[in-house]
C-alpha positions as CSV (number, residue, x, y, z in Angstrom):
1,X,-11.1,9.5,6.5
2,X,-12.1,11.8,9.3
3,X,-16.0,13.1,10.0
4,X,-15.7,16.3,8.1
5,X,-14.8,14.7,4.9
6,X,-18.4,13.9,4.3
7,X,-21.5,16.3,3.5
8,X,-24.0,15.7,6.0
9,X,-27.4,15.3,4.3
10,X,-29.1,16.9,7.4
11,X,-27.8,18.8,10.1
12,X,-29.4,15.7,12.5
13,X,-26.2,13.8,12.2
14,X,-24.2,16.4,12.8
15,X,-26.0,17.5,16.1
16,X,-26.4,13.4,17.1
17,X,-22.6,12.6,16.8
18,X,-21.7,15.5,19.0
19,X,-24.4,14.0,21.6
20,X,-23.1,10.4,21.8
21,X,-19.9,11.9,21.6
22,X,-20.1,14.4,24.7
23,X,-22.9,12.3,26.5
24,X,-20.7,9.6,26.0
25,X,-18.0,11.7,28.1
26,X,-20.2,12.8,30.7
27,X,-21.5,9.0,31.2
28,X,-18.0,8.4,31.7
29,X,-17.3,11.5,34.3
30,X,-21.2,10.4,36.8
31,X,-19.9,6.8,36.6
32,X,-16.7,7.3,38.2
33,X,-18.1,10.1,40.0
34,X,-21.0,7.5,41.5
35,X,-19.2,4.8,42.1
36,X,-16.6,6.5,44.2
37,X,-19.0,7.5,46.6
38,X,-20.0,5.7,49.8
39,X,-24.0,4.5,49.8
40,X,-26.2,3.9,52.7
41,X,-25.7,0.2,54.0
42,X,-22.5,-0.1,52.7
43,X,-19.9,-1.3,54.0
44,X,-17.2,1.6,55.7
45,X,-13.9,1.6,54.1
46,X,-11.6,-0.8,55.5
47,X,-14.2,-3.4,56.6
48,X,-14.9,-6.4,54.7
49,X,-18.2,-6.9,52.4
50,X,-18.8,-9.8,53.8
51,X,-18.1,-12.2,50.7
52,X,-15.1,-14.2,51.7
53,X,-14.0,-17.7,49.8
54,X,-11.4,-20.7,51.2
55,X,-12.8,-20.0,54.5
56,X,-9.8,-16.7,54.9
57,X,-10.0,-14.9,51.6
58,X,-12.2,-12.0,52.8
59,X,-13.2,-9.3,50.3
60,X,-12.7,-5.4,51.7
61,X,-14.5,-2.3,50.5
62,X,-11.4,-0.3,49.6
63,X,-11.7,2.5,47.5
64,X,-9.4,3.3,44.0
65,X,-6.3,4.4,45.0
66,X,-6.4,8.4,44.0
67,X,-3.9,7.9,41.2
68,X,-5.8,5.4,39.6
69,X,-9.0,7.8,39.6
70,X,-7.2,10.6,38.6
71,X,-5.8,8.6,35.1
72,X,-9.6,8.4,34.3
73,X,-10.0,12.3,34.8
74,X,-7.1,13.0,32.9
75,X,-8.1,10.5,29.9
76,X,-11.4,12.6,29.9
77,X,-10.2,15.7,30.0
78,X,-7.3,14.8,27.1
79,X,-10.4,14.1,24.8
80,X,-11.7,17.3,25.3
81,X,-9.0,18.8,24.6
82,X,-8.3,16.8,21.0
83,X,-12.1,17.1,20.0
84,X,-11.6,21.0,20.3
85,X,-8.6,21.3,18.7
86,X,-8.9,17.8,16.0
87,X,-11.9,16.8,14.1
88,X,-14.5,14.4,16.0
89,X,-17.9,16.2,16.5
90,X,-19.5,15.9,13.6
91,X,-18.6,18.5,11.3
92,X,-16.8,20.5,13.3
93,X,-13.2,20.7,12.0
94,X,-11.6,21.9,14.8
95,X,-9.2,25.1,16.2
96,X,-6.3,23.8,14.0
97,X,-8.5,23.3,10.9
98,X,-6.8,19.4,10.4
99,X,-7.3,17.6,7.4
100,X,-5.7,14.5,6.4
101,X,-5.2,15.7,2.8
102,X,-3.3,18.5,4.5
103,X,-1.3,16.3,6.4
104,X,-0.6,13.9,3.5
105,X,0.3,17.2,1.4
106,X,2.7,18.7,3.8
107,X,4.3,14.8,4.0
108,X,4.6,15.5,0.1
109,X,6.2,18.4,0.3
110,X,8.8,17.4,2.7
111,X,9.4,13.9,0.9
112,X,9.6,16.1,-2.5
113,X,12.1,18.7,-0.9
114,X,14.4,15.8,0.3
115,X,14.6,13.5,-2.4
116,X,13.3,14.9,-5.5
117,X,17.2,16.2,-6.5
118,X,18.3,12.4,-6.2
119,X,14.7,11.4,-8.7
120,X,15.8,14.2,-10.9
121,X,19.6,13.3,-11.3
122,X,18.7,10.1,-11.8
123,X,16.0,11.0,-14.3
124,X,18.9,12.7,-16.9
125,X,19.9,9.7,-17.4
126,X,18.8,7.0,-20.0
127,X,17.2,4.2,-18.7
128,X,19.5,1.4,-20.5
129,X,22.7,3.2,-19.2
130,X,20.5,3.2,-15.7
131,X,20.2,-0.5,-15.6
132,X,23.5,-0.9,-14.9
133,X,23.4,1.7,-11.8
134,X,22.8,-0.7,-8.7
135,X,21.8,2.3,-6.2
136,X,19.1,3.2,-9.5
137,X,18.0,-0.5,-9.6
138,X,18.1,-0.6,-5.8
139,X,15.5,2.3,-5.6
140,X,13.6,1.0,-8.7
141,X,13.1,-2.5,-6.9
142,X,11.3,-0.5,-4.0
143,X,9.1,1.3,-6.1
144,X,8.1,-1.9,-7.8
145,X,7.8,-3.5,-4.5
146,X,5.1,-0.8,-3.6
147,X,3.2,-0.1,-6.3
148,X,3.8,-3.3,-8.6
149,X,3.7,-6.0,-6.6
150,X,0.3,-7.0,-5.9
151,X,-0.8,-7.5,-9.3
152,X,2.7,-9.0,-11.0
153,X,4.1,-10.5,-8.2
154,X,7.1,-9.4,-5.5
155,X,9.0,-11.6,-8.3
156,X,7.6,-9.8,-11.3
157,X,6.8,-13.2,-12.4
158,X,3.3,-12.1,-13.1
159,X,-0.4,-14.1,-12.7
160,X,-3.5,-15.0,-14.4
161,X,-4.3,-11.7,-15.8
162,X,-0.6,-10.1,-14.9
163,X,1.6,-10.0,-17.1
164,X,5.2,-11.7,-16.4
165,X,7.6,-8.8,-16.5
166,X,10.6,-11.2,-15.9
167,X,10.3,-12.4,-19.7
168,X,11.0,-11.1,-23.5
169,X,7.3,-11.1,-24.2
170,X,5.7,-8.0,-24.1
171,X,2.2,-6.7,-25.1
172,X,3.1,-3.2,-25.5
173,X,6.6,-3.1,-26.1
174,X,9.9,-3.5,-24.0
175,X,11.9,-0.7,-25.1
176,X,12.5,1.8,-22.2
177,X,9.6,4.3,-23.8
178,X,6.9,1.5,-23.9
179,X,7.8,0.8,-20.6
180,X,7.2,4.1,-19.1
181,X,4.4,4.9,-21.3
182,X,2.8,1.9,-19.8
183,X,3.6,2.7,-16.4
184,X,2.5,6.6,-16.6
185,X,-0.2,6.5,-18.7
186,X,-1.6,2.6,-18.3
187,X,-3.1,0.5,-20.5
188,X,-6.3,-0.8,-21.7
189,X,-6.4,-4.1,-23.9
190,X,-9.8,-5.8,-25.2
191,X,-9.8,-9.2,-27.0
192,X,-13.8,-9.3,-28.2
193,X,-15.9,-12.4,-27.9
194,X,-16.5,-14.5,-30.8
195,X,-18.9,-17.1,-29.3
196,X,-21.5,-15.7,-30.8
197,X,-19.8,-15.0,-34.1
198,X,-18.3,-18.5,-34.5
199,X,-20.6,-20.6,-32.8
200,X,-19.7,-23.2,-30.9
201,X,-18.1,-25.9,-34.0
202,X,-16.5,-22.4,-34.9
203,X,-14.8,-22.0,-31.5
204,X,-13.6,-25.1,-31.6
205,X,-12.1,-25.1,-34.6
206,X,-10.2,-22.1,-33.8
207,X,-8.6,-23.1,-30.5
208,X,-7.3,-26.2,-32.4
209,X,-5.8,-23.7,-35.0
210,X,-4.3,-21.4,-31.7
211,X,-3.0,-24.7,-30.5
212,X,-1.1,-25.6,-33.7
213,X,0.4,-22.0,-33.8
214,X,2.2,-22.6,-30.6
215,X,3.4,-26.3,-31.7
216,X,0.9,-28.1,-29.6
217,X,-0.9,-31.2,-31.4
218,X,-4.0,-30.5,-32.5
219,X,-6.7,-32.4,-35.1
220,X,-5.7,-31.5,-38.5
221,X,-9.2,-31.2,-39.6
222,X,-10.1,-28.6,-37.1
223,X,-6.7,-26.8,-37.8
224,X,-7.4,-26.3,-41.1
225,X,-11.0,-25.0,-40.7
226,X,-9.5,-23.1,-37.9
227,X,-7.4,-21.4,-40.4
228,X,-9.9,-20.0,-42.1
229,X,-11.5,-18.2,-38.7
230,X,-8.3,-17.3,-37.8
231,X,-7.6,-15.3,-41.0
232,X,-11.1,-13.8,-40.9
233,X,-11.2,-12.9,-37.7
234,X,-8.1,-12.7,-35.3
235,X,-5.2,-11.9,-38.0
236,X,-5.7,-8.2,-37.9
237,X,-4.5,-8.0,-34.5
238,X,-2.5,-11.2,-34.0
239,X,-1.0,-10.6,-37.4
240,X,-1.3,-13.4,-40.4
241,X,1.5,-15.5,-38.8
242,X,0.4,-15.4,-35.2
243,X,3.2,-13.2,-33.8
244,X,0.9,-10.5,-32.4
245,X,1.7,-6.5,-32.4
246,X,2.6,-4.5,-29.9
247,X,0.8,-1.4,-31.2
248,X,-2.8,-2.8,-30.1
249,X,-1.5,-4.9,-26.7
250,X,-2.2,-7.9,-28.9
251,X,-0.3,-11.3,-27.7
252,X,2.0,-13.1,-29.5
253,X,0.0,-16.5,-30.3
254,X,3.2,-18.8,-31.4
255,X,5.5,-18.9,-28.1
256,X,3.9,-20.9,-25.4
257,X,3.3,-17.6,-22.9
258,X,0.2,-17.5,-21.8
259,X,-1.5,-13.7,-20.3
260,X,-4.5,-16.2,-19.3
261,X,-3.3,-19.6,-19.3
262,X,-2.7,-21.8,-22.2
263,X,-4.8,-25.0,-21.6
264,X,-7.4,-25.4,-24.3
265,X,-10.3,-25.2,-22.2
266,X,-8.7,-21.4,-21.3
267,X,-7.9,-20.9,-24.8
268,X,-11.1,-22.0,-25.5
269,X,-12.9,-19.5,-22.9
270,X,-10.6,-17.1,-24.3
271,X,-11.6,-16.6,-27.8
272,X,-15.7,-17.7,-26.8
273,X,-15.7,-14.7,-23.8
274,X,-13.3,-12.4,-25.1
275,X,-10.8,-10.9,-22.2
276,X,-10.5,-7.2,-20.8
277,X,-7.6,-6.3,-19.2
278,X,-6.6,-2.9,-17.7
279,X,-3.6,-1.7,-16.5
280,X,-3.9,1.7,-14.1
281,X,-2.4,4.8,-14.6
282,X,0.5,6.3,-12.1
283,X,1.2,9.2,-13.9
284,X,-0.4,11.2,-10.7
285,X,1.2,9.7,-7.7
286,X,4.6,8.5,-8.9
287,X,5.2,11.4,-11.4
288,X,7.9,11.3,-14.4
289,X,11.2,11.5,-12.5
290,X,10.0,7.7,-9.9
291,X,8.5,6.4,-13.3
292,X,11.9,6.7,-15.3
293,X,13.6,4.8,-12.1
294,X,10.4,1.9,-12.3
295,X,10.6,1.7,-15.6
296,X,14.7,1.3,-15.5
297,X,14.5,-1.9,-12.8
298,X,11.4,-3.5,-15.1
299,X,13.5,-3.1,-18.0
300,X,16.8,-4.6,-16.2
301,X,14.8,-7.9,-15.5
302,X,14.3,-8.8,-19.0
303,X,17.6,-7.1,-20.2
């Protein structure tokens, strides 16, 4: 972000940056300027100042040699130069008007000239006949690399939170449309909070009853009463048998994947807290064409 990317809320700053900024130059210029010159009661140049050390080491008053002065000139007079021509006093934009959203755009454009014909070709095709192209996977694994990653892992092997993309288990789907609808346009889930609802004998009951869906052991008393919460409250989105749907990002309850973890203090946090998960939309900076090539290597790890 450069200084004429923000809307001074007085015209003080503007004036004080180009002070410290100049004066700053200046202080620079009389400094080198002063301490070049010879001062009464010094010693001449040549002679020694009189400080010497081991008995031999003597120090001399020799002066910078000329090069050496001049690199500090031209350093000075090189930022000059870029403040008149490049942004740096205050809002002053500069003789070449440079932005770096004009930079990044023209970057864009030359990026979108040279490969978009590759994205394109490769965007005719289906995505299942795709994941058997190993340049298309090869390109796919880059994206994912860049834009994926941090959240599900350089493995795809996901986190707390992250879905693993590795697996069959998916919250929205895993046919090549889901996939890129998820990608493009993101994806919001919400599991509400029943704490209050259930209470917390009620809670209880129903992470026993979550338990037994997945075949863990649970007490058969407080699967049964679990039941009856469960039925009440979670089957329209987890479905009656536990299998969840894909439609509302709702989990599938009976395998022993967990989006948050799957102890029963988790579980138990879980259906007490409620979870809200969000996955961002990159409709905007990837575009259809790079989103039909992620979408083809996410696919290929679970197909």
């Amino acid at each position: 972000m450069t200084v004429n990317d923000f809307s001074f809320t007085s015209n003080f700053w503007n004036v004080w940056i180009i002070v410290l900024t100049l004066g700053n130059i200046l202080a620079c210029w009389w400094l080198i300027r002063w301490t070049s010159k010879h001062k009464e009661g010094e010693a001449a140049s040549g002679d020694t100042t009189g400080h010497s050390w081991d008995e031999t080491l003597a120090e001399y008053n020799n002066p910078l040699p000329r090069w050496w002065l001049w690199l500090f000139y031209i350093t000075m007079i090189f930022g000059l130069v870029y403040l008149v021509l490049y942004p740096g006093l205050g809002s002053f934009r500069g003789v070449l008007d440079w932005t770096h959203q004009k930079a990044y755009a023209k970057e864009m454009e030359a990026a979108e000239e040279r490969y978009g014909p590759l994205f394109a070709k490769f965007a005719a095709q289906p995505v299942a006949q795709l994941a058997n192209d190993p340049d298309a996977l090869k390109i796919g694994q880059r994206l994912f690399v860049n834009y994926c990653a941090s959240c599900h892992g350089s493995d795809a092997g996901g986190g707390p939170g992250f879905p693993d993309l590795s697996d069959n288990d998916w919250l929205w789907g895993g046919s090549p449309e889901a996939i890129k609808t998820s990608i493009l346009d993101g994806r919001t889930g919400a599991m509400p909070a029943w704490g209050a609802v259930l209470g917390d004998k009620g809670v209880e009951e129903a992470t026993a009853y979550v338990l037994a869906l997945s075949g863990r052991d649970a007490d058969e008393t407080l699967v049964a009463a679990g039941k009856t919460h469960y039925d009440t409250y979670c089957a329209a989105c987890h479905g009656a048998d536990g299998t969840g749907n894909n439609a509302l990002g709702a989990p599938n309850l009976t395998d022993d994947n967990w989006l948050y973890g799957g102890s029963p203090g988790v579980i138990r946090q879980t259906i007490a807290q409620g979870r809200t998960g969000r996955m961002p939309s990159h409709r905007e900076f990837l575009g259809e064409d790079k989103a039909h090539l992620l979408a083809t290597y996410i696919y290929s790890l679970s197909n």
